[in-house]
C-alpha positions as CSV (number, residue, x, y, z in Angstrom):
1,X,0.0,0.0,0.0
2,X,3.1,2.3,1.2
3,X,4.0,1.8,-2.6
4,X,0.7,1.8,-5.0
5,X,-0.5,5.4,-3.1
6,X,2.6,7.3,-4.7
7,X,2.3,5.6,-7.9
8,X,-1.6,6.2,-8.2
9,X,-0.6,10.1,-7.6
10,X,2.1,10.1,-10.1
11,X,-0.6,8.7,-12.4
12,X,-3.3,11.6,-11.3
13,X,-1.2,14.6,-11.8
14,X,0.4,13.1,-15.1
15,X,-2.9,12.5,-16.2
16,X,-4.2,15.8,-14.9
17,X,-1.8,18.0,-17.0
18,X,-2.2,16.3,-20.0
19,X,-5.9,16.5,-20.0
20,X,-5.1,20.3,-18.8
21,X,-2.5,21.1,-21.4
22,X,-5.0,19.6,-24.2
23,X,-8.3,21.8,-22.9
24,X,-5.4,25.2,-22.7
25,X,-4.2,24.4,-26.5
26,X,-8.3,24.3,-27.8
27,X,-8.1,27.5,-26.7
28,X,-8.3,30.2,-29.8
29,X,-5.8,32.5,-29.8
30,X,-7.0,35.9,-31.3
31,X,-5.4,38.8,-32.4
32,X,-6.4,42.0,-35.0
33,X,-5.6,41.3,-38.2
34,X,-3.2,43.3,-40.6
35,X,-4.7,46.2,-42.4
36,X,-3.9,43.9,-45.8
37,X,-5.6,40.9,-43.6
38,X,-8.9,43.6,-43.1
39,X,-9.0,44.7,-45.9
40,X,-9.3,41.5,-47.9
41,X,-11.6,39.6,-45.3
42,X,-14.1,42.7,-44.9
43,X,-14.4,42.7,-48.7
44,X,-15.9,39.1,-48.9
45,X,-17.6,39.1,-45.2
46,X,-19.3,42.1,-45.4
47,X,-21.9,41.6,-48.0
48,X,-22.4,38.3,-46.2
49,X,-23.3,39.7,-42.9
50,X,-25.4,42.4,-45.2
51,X,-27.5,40.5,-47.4
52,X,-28.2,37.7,-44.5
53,X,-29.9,40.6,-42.2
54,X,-31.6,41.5,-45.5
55,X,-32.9,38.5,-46.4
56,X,-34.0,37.8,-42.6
57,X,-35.3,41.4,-42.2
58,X,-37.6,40.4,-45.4
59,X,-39.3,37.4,-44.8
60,X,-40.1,38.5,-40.9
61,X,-41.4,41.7,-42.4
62,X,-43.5,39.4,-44.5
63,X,-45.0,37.0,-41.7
64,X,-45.3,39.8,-39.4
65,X,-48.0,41.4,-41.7
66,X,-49.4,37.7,-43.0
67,X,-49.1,36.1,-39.7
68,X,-48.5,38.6,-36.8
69,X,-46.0,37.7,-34.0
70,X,-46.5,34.1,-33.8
71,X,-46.1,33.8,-37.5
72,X,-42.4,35.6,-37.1
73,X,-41.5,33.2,-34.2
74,X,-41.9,30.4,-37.1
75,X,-39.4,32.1,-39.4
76,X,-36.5,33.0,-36.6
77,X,-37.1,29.3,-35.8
78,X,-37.3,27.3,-38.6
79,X,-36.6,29.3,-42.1
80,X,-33.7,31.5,-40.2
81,X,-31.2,28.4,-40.3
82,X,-32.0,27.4,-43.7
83,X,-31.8,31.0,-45.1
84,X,-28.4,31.6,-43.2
85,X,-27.0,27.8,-44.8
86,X,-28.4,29.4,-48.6
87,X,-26.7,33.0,-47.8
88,X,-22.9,31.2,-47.0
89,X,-23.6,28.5,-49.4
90,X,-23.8,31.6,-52.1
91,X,-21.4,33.4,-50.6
92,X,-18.2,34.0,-53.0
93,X,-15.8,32.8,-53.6
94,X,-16.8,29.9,-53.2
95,X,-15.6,27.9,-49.7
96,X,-14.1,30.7,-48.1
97,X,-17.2,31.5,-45.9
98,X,-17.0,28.0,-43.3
99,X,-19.6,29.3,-41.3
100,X,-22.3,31.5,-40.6
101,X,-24.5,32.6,-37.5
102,X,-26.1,35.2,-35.1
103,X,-25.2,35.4,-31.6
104,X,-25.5,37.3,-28.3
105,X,-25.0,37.5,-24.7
106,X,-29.0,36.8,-24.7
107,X,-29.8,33.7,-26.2
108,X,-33.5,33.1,-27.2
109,X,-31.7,29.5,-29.2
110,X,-29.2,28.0,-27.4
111,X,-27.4,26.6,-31.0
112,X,-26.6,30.6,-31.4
113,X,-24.4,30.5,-28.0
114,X,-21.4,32.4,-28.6
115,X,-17.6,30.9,-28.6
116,X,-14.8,31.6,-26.6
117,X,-13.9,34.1,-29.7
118,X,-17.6,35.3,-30.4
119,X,-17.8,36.3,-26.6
120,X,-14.9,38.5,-26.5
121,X,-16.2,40.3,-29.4
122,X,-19.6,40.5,-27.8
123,X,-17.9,42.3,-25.0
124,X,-16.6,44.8,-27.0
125,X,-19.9,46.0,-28.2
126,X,-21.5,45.8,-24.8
127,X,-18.8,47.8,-23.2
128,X,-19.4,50.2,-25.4
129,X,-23.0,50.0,-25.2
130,X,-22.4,50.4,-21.6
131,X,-20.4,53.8,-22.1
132,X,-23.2,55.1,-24.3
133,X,-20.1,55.0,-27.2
134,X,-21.1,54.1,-31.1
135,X,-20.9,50.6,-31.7
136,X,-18.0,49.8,-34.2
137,X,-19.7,49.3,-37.2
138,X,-17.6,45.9,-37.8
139,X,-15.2,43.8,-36.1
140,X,-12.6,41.4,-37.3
141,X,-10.3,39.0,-35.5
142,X,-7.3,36.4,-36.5
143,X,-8.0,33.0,-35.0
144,X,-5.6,30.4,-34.3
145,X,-6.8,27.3,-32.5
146,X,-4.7,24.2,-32.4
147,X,-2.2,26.0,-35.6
148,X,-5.0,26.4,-37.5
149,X,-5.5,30.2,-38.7
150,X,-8.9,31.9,-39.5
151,X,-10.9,34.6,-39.5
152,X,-14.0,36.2,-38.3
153,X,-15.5,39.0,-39.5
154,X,-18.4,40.6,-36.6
155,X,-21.6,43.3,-37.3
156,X,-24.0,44.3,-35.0
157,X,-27.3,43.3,-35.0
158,X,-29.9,46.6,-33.6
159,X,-33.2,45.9,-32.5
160,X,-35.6,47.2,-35.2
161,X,-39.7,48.0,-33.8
162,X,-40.8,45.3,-36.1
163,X,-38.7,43.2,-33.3
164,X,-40.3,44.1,-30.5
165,X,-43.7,42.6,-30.6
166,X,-41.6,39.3,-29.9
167,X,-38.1,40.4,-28.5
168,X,-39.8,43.8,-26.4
169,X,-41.3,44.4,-23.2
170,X,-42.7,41.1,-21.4
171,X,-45.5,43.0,-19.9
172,X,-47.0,43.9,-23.5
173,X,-46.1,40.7,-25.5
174,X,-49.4,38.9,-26.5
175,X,-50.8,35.8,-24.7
176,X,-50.0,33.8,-28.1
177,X,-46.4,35.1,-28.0
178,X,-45.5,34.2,-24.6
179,X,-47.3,30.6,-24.9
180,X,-45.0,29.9,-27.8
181,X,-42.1,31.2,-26.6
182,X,-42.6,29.2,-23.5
183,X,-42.9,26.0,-25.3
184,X,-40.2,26.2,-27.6
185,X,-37.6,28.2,-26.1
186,X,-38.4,28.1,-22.6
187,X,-35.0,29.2,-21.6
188,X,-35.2,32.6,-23.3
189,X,-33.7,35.4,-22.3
190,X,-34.1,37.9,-25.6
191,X,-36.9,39.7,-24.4
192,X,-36.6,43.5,-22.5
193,X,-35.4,45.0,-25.4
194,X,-35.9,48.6,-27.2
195,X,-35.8,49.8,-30.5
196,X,-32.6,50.6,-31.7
197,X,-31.0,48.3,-28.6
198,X,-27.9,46.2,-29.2
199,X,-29.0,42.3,-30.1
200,X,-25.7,40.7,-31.0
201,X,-23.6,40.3,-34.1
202,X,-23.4,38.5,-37.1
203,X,-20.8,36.4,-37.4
204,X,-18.7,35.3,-40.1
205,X,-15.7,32.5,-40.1
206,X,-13.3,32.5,-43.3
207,X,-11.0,30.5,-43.7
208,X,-7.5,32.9,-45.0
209,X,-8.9,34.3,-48.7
């Protein structure tokens, strides 16, 4: 016994900092890209991030005024992943956008919860939200995780009035609203919100163009 203790704890703490070291080098590392870098990353992100509010912004308009609030629920929950998949599937060229999302530090669906990356970016714009500052009107970042290089390009995402009759005030959301929201995202938090508020950002990973 005098024997096997030491030789189980060699085992623990050998174990310990391998499983440690591995989590540590998952880690991304980020850091601002070169002006070249910007330049060439914001020219194929940004009509991205643009034409996926767009195309979102359009077919809520249209089930707002076909369907009302519950109607808009439907889109943000089943046609705003498909349209997002068409937008960076069109995107050009072709393959450099890897991925594409909406995020925030208040999730409504827990599949848009921000990465380690994503939250420090988040945190810029709601420090600067908390300073009453203007809210960079993009952000980008170099990411390296495990030697791997890419890039994300971020742009805010304001609260528009058409959002609020399912993202506003609890206390004036309708009876249908809050039933539905119960039942399929019952652990929301994106409600409380005003127009013109900050939401979160759209995100967009390239791999190096």
């Amino acid at each position: 016994m005098s024997l096997l203790l030491p030789i189980l704890l060699t085992l623990f703490f050998l174990f310990g900092a391998e499983k440690s070291s591995a989590q540590t080098d998952a880690q991304p590392l980020v850091f601002q890209p070169t002006l070249e870098e910007s330049t060439r990353v914001r020219a194929i992100a940004q009509p991205v991030a643009q034409t996926l509010l767009r195309t979102i912004r359009e077919e809520l308009t249209h089930a707002l005024a076909k369907e009302g609030p519950v109607g808009a629920i439907s889109v943000c929950q089943i046609q705003a992943p498909a349209l997002t998949q068409q937008v960076r599937d069109q995107a050009r060229p072709p393959g450099a956008v890897f991925s594409l999302k909406r995020t925030s530090n208040r999730l409504r669906n827990p599949a848009d919860a921000p990465d380690p990356a994503e939250r420090q970016a988040l945190q810029i714009y709601l420090e600067a939200e908390a300073r009453h500052e203007s809210l960079p009107p993009d952000l980008l970042q170099k990411v390296v995780t495990e030697g791997k290089t890419t890039y994300r390009y971020y742009q805010p995402i304001r609260v528009a009035a058409l959002c609020l009759s399912c993202h506003g005030d609890p206390a004036t959301l309708s009876s249908g609203v809050k039933t539905l929201l119960r039942e399929r995202y019952p652990q929301d938090q994106a409600v409380g919100y005003k127009d013109g508020d900050f939401r979160g950002l759209v995100v967009v990973g390239l791999t190096p163009p």
